[in-house]
C-alpha positions, 0 to 999 in steps of 0.5 A, a space after each residue: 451520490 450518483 444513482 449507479 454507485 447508490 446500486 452498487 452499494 445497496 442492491 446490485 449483487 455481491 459478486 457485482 458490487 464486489 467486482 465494481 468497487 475491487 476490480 479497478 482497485 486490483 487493476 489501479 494496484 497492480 499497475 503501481 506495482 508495474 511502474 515499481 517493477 520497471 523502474 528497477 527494470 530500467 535501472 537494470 539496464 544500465 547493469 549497475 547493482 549499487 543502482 538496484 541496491 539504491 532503488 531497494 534502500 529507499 523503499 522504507 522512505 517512500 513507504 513512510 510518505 504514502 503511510 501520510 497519505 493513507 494515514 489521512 486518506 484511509 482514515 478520511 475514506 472510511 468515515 466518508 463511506 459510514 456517512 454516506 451510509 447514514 445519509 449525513 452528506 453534509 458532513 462528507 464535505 468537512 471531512 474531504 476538505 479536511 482530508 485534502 489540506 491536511 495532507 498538503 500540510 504533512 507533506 510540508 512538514 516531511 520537507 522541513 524535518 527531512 531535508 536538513 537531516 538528508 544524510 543521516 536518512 541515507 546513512 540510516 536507509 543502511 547505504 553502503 559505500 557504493 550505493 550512497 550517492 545514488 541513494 541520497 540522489 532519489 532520497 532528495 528527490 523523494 523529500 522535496 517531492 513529498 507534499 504532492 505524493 501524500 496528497 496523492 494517496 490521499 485523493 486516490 482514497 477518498 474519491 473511492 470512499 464515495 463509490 467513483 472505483 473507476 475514477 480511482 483506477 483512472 487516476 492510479 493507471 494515469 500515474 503508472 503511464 505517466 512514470 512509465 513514459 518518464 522513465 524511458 526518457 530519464 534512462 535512455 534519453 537524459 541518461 539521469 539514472 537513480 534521480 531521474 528515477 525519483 524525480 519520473 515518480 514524483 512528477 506522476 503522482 503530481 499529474 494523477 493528484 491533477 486528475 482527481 483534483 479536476 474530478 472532486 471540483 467538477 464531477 463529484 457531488 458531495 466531495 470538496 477541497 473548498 477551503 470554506 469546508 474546512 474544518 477540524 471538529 473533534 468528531 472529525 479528527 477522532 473519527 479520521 485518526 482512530 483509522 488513520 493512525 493505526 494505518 499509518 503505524 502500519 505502513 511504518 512498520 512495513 517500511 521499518 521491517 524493510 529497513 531492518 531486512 536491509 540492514 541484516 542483508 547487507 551482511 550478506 552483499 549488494 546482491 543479497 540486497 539487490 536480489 530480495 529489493 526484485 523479488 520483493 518487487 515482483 512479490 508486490 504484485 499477487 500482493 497488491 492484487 489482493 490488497 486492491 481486493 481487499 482495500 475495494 471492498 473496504 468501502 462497500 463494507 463501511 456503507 453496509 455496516 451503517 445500512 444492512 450488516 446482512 450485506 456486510 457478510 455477504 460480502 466478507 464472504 465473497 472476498 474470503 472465496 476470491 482471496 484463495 483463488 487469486 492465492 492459488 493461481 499465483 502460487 502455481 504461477 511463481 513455482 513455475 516460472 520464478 527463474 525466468 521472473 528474476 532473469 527479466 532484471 538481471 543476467 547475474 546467476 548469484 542474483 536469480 538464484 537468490 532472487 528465486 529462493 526468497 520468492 519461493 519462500 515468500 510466496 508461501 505466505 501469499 493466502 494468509 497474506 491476503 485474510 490478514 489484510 482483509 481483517 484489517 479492512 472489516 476493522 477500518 470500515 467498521 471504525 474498530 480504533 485498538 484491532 486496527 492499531 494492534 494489526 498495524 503493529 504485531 507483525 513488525 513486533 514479531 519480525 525484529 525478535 524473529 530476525 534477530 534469532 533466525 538470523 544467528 542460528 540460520 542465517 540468510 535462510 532465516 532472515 528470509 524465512 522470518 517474513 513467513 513466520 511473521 505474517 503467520 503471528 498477524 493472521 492467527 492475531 486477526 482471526 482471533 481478534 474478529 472471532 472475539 468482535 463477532 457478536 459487534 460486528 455481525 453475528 454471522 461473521 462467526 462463520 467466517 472466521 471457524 
């Protein structure tokens, strides 16, 4: 590890060391978030909904392929930032190659189970009749693809476990220009539409996983994807999955949720679909703000917990203060200017009316949103498996019975207001859960969580 991160982790001051490792996440976060809301930006331009209904459909499959990135990466991270806390270098290097080719080989596996099963995903995905085609385009696309997106989430998580954030934000960011720059020429110039869309992504993350490739085989210390490192002990596959798992249910149910929201949406037509697939996009981005927030920190934490746990509260505690901020501000923000947001998509009035209520509704939950994510990252970093794995799980328990009740005696202001409810059972489960873990994690993490 280099001078400056070794600073960073052990005495620069919690502000700085928060803002050096959560600062380019937040930026490399929210630019992802950029290039989600341009692709439905410049498939809206073509003002063809069964296209936006498309682009909406297939989130719960790419949420699937970057739950096997982080399923590694995070799992993988994690462990690395404990280790670089207690000095066992040596070890960082098994668990990176570790990480870097078992990535490669999820991805293998999503070819071979997902191709020959291609129609039944697009039937599953709840395409309808004029959304299919364009569905199963990007769903193709997406498969085939999918070995070098996993190994992308992957390297983005564990060049940032060892302290390199900027690294990180570079490799995030040259993604995002990449997909940007490829969209216009797939939608302006080839005139591809939905599978120029897909096929923008893929080739991005293949050129960002190029960087970080070049970075752990030239500029990184301890990091290696030599396969002489390889190696898969007990310790380091209990270590990476006890993580990695619960990240991935996680990120599963995330896309299992859309799925099912889809499904009960679709009851109310393509522009109920289409309008909750921008909304949810533009909700995305306060979201994964305060994701990068919390997710930065993540590493910092993991350090601290094996160095000096005075530092690791002071650091939850920063984040805490920082989350009701960022929460404030973007709250104010969307009340404001909600319809002139969902306007930039579409020239639909059904659309932005709709589009606006379920950003209203949605963001009301914004704040909790943020704590809930932040107990997930204390239980990741300080290697706590069953929190990590009941987070992971009891929103998506909550959302379907929720769905199901609100849905019959509300209808589509039930659904959408069912993704509140739902985020408020995750929190108050969080909070208990840290309150309980308080004396093994910290004792003074009791103040955090009164």
């Amino acid at each position: 590890m280099d001078a400056e991160n070794l600073h960073y982790f052990e005495k620069a001051p919690i502000g700085k060391a928060v803002a050096h490792f959560a600062v380019p996440m937040m930026l490399g976060t929210s630019m992802s978030v950029i290039y989600s809301i341009l692709n439905a930006y410049f498939l809206g331009t073509l003002h063809n909904t069964a296209m936006l209904t498309a682009l909406a459909l297939t989130l719960p499959l790419f949420a699937v392929i970057m739950a096997l990135g982080n399923l590694i990466g995070i799992g993988s991270g994690t462990f690395i930032s404990r280790l670089l806390g207690e000095t066992k270098y040596e070890e960082v290097k098994h668990v990176s190659a570790f990480a870097f080719y078992s990535s490669v080989m999820l991805g293998l596996l999503v070819i071979a189970a997902g191709l020959p099963l291609l129609s039944q995903i697009v039937h599953g995905l709840g395409a309808t009749p004029d959304s299919y085609g364009f569905t199963k385009d990007y769903v193709m696309v997406m498969l085939i693809g999918s070995p070098l997106v996993v190994l992308f989430f992957t390297l983005e998580n564990i060049v940032r476990s060892e302290g390199s954030a900027m690294t990180s934000m570079v490799g995030m960011i040259l993604s995002v220009v990449v997909n940007i720059l490829l969209d216009a020429l797939v939608i302006f110039v080839f005139h591809w539409g939905v599978i120029g869309v897909a096929t923008a992504t893929v080739v991005s993350n293949i050129v960002a996983s190029g960087y970080f490739a070049f970075h752990i085989k030239y500029k990184s210390k301890f990091l290696t994807f030599s396969p002489r490192w390889f190696k898969m002990t007990k310790t380091i596959s209990s270590n990476v999955f006890k993580i990695g798992v619960p990240v991935f249910i996680m990120s599963v149910f995330l896309g299992a949720m859309s799925l099912v929201l889809n499904h009960f949406l679709v009851e109310y037509g393509d522009p109920a679909v289409a309008a909750y697939g921008i909304s949810s996009r533009l909700l995305q981005f306060p979201e994964f703000i305060l994701m990068g927030l919390c997710e930065g920190v993540v590493p910092l934490i993991a350090f601290s917990y094996t160095a000096n746990r005075l530092r690791m509260k002071q650091t939850v505690s920063f984040t805490v203060k920082s989350i009701a901020v960022l929460a404030a501000i973007f709250g104010i923000a969307v009340y404001l200017i909600s319809d002139h947001l969902i306007g930039l998509f579409t020239n639909d009035p059904q659309l932005i009316e709709m589009g606006s209520y379920i950003l209203h509704v949605t963001f009301l939950s914004l704040f909790i949103t943020g704590l809930t994510t932040l107990f997930t990252g204390i239980f990741q970093a300080t290697g706590q498996g069953t929190p990590a794995l009941v987070m992971s799980i009891i929103q998506g328990v909550t959302l379907i019975p929720v769905l199901f009740i609100a849905n019959k005696t509300h209808g589509f202001h039930g659904v959408v207001w069912s993704l509140v409810i739902a985020d408020a059972a995750a929190f108050l489960v969080g909070a208990a859960m840290l309150y309980a873990l308080r004396n093994k994690l910290q004792p003074e993490l009791e103040s955090l969580v009164h």
